[in-house]
C-alpha positions in Angstrom: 18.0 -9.1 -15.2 14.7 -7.2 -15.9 14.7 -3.7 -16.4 13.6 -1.9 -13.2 10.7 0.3 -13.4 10.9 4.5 -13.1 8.3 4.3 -9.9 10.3 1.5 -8.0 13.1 1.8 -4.9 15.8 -0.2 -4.1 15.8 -2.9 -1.3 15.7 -1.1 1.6 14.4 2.4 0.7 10.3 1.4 0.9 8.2 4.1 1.7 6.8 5.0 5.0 4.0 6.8 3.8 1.2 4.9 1.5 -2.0 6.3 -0.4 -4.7 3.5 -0.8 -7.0 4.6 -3.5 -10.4 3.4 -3.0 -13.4 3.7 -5.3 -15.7 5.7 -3.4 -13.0 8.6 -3.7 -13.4 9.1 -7.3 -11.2 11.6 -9.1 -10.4 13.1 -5.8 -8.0 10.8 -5.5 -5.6 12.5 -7.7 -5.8 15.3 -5.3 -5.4 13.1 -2.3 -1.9 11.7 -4.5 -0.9 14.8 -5.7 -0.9 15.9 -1.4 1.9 13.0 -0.3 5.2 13.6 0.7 7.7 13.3 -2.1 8.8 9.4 -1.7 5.7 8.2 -0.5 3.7 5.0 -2.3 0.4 4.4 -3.8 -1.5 1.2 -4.1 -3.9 1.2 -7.0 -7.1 -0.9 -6.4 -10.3 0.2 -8.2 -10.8 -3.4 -9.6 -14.6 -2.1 -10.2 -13.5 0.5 -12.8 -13.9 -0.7 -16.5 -10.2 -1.8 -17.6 -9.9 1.4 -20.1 -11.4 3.8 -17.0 -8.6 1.9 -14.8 -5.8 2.5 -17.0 -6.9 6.3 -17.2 -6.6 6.1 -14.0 -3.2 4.6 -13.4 -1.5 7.2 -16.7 -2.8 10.0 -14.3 -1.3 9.1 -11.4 1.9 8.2 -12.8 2.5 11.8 -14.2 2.3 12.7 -10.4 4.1 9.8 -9.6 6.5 11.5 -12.1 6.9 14.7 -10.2 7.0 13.4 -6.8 9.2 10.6 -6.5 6.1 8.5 -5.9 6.0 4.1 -5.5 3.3 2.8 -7.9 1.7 -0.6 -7.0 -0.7 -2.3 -8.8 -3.4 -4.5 -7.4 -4.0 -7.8 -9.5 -1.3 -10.2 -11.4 2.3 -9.0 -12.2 2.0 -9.0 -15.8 -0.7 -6.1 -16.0 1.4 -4.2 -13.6 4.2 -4.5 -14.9 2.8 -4.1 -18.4 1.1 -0.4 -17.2 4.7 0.5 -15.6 3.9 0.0 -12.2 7.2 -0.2 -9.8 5.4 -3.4 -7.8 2.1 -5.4 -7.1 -0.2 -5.8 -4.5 -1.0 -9.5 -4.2 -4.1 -10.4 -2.8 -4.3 -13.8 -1.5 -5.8 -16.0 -4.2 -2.7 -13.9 -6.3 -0.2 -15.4 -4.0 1.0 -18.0 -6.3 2.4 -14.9 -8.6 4.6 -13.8 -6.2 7.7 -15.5 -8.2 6.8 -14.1 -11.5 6.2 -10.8 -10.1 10.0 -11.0 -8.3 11.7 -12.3 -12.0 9.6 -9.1 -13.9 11.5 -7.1 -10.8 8.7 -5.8 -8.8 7.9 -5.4 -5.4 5.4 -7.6 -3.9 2.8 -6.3 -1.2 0.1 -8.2 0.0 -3.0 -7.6 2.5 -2.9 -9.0 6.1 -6.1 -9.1 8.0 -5.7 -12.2 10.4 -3.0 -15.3 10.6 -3.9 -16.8 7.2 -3.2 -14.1 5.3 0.0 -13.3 7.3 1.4 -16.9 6.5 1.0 -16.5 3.2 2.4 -13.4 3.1 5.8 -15.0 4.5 5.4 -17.7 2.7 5.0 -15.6 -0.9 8.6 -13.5 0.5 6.3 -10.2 0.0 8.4 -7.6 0.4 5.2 -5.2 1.9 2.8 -6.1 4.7 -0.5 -4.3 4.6 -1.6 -4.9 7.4 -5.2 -3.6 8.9 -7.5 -2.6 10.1 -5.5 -1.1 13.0 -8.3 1.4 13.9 -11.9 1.6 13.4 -12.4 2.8 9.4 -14.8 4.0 7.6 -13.9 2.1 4.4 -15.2 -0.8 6.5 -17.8 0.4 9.0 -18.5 -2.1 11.8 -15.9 -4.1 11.1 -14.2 -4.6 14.2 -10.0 -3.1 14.5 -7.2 -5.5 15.5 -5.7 -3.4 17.8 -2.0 -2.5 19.1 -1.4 -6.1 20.2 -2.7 -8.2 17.4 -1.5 -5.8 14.6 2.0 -6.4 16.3 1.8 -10.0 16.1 0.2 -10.2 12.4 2.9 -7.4 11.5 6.0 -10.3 13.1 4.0 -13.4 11.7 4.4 -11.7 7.6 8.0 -11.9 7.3 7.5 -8.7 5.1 7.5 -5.1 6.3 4.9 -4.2 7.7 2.8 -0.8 7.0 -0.5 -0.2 9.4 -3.8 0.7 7.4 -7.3 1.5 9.1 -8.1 4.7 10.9 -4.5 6.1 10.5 -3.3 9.7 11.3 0.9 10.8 11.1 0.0 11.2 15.2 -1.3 7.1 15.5 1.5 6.3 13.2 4.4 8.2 15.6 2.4 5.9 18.8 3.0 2.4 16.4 6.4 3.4 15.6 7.2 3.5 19.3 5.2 0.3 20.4 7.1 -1.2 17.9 10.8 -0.8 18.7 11.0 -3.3 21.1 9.8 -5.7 18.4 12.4 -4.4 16.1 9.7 -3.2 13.6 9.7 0.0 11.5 6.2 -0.2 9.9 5.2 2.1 7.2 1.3 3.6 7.7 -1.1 4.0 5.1 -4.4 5.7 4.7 -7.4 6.8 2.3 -9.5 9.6 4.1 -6.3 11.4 5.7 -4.6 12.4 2.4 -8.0 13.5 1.1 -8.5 15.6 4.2 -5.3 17.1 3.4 -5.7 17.7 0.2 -9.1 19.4 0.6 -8.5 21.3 3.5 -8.3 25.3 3.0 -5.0 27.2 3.3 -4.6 29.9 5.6 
């Protein structure tokens, strides 16, 4: 059975609470990490980083992975995130095919739902993690136009996986999904980029 890895959780125990790092945020999003809860997850992306730049990347936000109980995933193939001690991978569509691999190296598997396709294959690849988005207007997409309450629902049910709202989230948006979502018998997770940087940057009084 392989080894589990230090920034992984048990079936059952996902986090609520995501970080998506996002190139425009630079360094600051060590600063946006270092300001989630204790237990919360981080999905790595910053596929337009040179691979040494990346890895930099990834060492530093593992040591505050380290200190607060943080989820590591990965975005790309298992074998790199396992290989930089990531706890999972997120899967991207055209990845899909890796989901087995990634489940025999014992990582979690998220992948990105942004309309029916996606959330098929998400079911059909068992992820474990449904990002699902955007649910709000976001201004790591400008223009693009938000799913919605009603159509996040039904992408969130279609994924099989659990599902965790990304786009224009706030902890007050996220409380309003939570309870939309009981009748549905959904506990999604919520994510964001520009809210954890807020917090991070905003002065103490």
């Amino acid at each position: 059975m392989p080894r589990r890895h230090p920034f992984s959780r048990p079936s059952g125990r996902l986090p609520r609470r995501w970080l998506f790092t996002d190139a425009r945020l630079g360094d600051a999003v060590l600063a946006a990490a270092a300001a989630l809860p204790p237990g919360s997850g981080i999905v790595i992306r910053d596929d337009d980083r040179a691979p040494g730049d990346r890895w930099r990347l990834v060492r530093r936000l593992a040591r505050i992975a380290k200190t607060r109980s943080l989820l590591l995933l990965l975005a790309g193939r298992p074998a790199l995130a396992r290989r930089w001690g990531a706890g999972g991978v997120h899967l991207r569509r055209h990845h899909a095919k890796h989901a087995p691999q990634a489940r025999r190296l014992g990582l979690i598997v998220s992948m990105p739902v942004h309309d029916p396709r996606e959330a098929r294959a998400a079911r059909r690849a068992r992820a474990d993690l449904a990002f699902v988005s955007p649910l709000h207007p976001t201004r790591s997409h400008p223009g693009a136009p938000a799913l919605g309450r009603a159509a996040w629902l039904g992408l969130a049910r279609l994924s099989g996986a659990r599902p965790v709202a990304l786009g224009g989230l706030t902890p007050a948006r996220a409380r309003a999904l939570h309870r939309a979502s009981r009748a549905s018998g959904l506990a999604p997770g919520w994510a964001a980029i520009d809210h954890w940087l807020e917090k991070a940057t905003k002065p103490r009084r």
